[in-house]
C-alpha positions as CSV (number, residue, x, y, z in Angstrom):
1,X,-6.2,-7.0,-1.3
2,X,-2.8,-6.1,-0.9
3,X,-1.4,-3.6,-3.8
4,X,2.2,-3.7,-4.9
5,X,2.9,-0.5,-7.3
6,X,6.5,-1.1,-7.6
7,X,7.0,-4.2,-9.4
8,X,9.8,-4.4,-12.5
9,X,6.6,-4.4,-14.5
10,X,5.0,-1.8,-13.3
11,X,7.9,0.2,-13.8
12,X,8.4,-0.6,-16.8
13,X,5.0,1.0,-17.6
14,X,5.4,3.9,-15.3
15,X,8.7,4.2,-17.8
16,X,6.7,4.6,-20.9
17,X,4.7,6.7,-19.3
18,X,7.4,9.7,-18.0
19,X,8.9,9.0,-22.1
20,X,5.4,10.1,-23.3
21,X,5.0,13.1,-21.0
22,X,8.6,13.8,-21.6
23,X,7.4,14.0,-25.5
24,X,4.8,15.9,-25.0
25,X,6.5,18.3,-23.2
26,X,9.2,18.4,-26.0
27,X,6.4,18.8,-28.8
28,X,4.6,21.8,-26.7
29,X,6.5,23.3,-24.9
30,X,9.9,23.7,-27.7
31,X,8.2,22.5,-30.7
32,X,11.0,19.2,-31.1
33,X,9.6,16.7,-33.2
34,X,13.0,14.8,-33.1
35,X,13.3,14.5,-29.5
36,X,9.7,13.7,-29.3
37,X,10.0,10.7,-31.8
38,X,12.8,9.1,-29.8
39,X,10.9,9.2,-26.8
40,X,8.1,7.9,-28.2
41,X,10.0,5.0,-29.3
42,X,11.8,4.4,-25.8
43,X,8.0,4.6,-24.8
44,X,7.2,1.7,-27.6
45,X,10.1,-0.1,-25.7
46,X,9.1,0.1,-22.3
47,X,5.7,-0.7,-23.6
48,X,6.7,-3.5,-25.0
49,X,8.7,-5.0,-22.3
50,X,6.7,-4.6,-18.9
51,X,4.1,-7.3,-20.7
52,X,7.3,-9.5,-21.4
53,X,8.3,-8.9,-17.9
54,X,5.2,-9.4,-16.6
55,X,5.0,-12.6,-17.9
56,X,8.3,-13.7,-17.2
57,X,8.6,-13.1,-14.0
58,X,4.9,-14.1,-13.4
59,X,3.5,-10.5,-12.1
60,X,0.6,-9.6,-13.6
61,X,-1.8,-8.1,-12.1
62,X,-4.9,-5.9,-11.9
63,X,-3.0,-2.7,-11.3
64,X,-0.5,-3.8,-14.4
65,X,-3.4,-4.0,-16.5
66,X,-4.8,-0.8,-15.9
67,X,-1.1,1.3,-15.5
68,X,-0.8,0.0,-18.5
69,X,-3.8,1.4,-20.3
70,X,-2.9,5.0,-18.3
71,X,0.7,5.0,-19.7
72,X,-0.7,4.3,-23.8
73,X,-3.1,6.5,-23.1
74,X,-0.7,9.2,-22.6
75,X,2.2,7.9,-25.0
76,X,0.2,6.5,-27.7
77,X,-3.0,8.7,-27.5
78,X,-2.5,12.0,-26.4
79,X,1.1,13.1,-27.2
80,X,0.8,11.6,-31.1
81,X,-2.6,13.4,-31.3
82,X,-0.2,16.6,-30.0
83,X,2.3,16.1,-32.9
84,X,-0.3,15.6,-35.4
85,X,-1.8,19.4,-34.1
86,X,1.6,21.0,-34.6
87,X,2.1,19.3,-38.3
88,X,-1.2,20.9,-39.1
89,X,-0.7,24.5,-37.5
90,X,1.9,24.5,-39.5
91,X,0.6,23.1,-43.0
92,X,-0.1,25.0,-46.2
93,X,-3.8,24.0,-47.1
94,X,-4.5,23.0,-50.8
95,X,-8.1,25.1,-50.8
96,X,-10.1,22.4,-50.2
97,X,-11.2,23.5,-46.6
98,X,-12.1,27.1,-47.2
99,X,-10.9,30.2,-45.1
100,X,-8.0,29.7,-42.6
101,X,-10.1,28.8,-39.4
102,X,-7.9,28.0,-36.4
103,X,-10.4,25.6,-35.8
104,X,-9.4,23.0,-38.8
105,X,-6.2,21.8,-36.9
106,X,-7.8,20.8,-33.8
107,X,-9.6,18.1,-35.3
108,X,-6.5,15.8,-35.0
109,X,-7.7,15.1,-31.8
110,X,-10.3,12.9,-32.9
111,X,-6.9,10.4,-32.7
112,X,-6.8,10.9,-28.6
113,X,-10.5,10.0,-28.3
114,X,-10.6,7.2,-30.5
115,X,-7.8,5.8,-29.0
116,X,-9.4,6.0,-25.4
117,X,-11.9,4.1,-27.0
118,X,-9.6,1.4,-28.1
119,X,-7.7,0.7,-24.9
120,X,-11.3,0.9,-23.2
121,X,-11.7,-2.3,-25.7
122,X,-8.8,-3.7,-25.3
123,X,-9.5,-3.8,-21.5
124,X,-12.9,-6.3,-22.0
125,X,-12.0,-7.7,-24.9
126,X,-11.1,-11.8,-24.1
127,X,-10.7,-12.1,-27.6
128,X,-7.1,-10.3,-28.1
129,X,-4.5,-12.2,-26.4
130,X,-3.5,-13.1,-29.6
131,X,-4.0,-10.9,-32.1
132,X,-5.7,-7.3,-32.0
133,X,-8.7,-5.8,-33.0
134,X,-8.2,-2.1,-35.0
135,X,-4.7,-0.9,-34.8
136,X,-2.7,-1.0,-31.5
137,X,-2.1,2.2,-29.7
138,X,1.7,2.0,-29.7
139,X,1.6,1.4,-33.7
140,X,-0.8,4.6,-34.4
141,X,2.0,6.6,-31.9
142,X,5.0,5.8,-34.0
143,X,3.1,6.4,-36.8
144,X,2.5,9.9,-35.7
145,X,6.3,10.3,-34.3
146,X,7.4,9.0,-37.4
147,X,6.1,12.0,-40.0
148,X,6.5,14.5,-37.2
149,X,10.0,13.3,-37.6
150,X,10.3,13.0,-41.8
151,X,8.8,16.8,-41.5
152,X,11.3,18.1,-38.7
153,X,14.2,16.7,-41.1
154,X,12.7,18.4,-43.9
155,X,11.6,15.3,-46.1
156,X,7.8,15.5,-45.7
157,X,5.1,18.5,-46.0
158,X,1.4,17.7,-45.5
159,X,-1.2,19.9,-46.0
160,X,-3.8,20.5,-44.3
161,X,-6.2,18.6,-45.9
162,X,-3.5,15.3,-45.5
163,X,-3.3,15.8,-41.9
164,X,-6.7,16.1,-41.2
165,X,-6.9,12.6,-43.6
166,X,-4.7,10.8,-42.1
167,X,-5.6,11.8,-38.4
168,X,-9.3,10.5,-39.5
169,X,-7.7,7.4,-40.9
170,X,-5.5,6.6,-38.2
171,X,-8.3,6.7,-35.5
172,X,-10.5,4.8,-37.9
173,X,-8.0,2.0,-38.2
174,X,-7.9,1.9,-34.1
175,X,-11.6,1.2,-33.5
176,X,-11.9,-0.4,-36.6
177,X,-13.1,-4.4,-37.0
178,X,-9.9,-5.4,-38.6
179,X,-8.2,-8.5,-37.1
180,X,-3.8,-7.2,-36.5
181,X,-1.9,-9.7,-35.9
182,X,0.7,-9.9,-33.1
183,X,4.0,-10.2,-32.8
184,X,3.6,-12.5,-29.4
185,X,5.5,-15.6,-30.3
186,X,3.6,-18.9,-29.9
187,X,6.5,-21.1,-29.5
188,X,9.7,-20.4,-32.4
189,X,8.4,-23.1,-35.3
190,X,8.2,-21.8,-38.3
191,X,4.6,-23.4,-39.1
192,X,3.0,-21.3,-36.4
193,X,4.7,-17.9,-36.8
194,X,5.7,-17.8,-40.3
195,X,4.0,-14.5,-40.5
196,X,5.6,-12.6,-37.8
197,X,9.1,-14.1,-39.1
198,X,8.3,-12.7,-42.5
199,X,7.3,-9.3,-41.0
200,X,10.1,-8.9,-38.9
201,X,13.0,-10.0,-42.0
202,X,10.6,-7.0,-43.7
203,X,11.4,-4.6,-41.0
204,X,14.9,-5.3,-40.5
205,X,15.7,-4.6,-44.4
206,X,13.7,-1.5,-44.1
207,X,15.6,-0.7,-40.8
208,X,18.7,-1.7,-42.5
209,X,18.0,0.8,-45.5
210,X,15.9,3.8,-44.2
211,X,17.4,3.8,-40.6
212,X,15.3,6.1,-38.5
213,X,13.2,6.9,-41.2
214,X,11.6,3.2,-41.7
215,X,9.0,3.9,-38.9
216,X,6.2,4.8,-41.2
217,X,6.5,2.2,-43.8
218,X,7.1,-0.3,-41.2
219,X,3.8,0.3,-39.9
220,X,1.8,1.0,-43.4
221,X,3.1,-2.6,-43.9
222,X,1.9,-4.1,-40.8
223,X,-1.6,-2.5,-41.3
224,X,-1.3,-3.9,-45.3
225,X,-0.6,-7.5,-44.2
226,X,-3.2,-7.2,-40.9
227,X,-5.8,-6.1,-43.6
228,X,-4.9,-8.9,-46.3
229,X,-5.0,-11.8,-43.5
230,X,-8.2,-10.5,-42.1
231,X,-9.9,-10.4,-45.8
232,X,-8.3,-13.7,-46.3
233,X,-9.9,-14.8,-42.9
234,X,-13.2,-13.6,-43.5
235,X,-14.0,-14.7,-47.2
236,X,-11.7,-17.8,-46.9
237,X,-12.0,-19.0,-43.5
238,X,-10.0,-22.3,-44.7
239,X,-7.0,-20.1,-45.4
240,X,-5.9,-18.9,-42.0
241,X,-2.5,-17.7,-41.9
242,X,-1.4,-17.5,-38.1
């Protein structure tokens, strides 16, 4: 089988990649949260094109597939998991965890292993060409990015206690049952992607109003609406909204 690593797709992906080692770097090794969040979004980008690439220019392949998984798991896994460690090293703690054990702060990483176990899913899954199953990767990363960003500016303090939460939350919502849609049109009628249309006017106004700092909210809406449709699904299977 002949192997072709450099296609526009695959570098593309090898893109997002060197954008999330880039912000990992920048989170370790100088302790820049704003740097780090803009890479991670050029990583979101590339992420989002090389599938739009592939497709386009009809290049899938095997190798895509798994670069792809490589370059989230980096991006979207390790380097959010990274930021989330440096929010909580430095977080006050509201007493609820007793004593000060360096230990506490390193369970943010339960984020990188759960999201390892989503792309595993996503790899096997037939089911999510569609629509997702748990919260995508690249969504949990900007999530991440996001508040390391609101605390590097100043306008958000967690404690302890919150980061922890929201780590465990986060990494819940990745391996979680929950039916996300996605943002893969299906044709541009409004009958079949009224949802995604809605969304996206949501996120512009947000953008529009909140700038850099709509990231988070963008996403807490996503996983809102995701989490309505999927109840909506499940208990009223007559109501489907696509």
């Amino acid at each position: 089988m002949k192997i072709r690593f450099f296609t526009i797709p695959n570098l593309l992906t090898l893109a997002n990649l060197l954008c999330g080692t880039g912000a990992a770097a920048a989170v370790l090794a100088y302790g820049d949260l704003q740097l780090a969040f803009w890479l991670l979004v050029a990583a979101a980008l590339f992420d989002f094109f090389d599938g739009f690439a592939a497709r386009l220019l009809k290049q899938s392949s095997p190798i895509g597939i798994q670069l792809d998984s490589l370059a989230d798991m980096v991006s979207s896994g390790v380097t959010p998991a990274f930021i989330l460690l440096t929010l909580a090293q430095q977080a006050p703690t509201l007493g609820v965890i007793a004593g000060e054990h360096p230990f506490w702060p390193w369970l943010v990483l339960v984020l990188t292993a759960c999201s390892a176990l989503r792309l595993a899913k996503f790899n096997i899954d037939d089911s999510q060409h569609t629509e997702f199953c748990g919260l995508p990767t690249p969504a949990a990363g900007l999530l991440c990015a996001s508040l390391g960003l609101l605390h590097a500016d100043g306008l958000l303090t967690l404690p302890l206690e919150g980061v922890l939460l929201l780590a465990f939350v986060v990494a819940g919502l990745l391996i979680s049952p929950v039916r996300m849609f996605s943002l893969k049109f299906q044709g541009f009628g409004w009958s079949q992607n009224r949802l995604r249309y809605v969304f996206l006017g949501c996120a512009l106004a947000a953008i529009i109003f909140l700038r850099t700092y709509a990231v988070a909210p963008i996403i807490v809406l996503y996983v809102a609406i995701s989490f309505v449709r999927w109840m909506r699904q499940k208990y009223m299977p007559s109501q489907r909204t696509r």
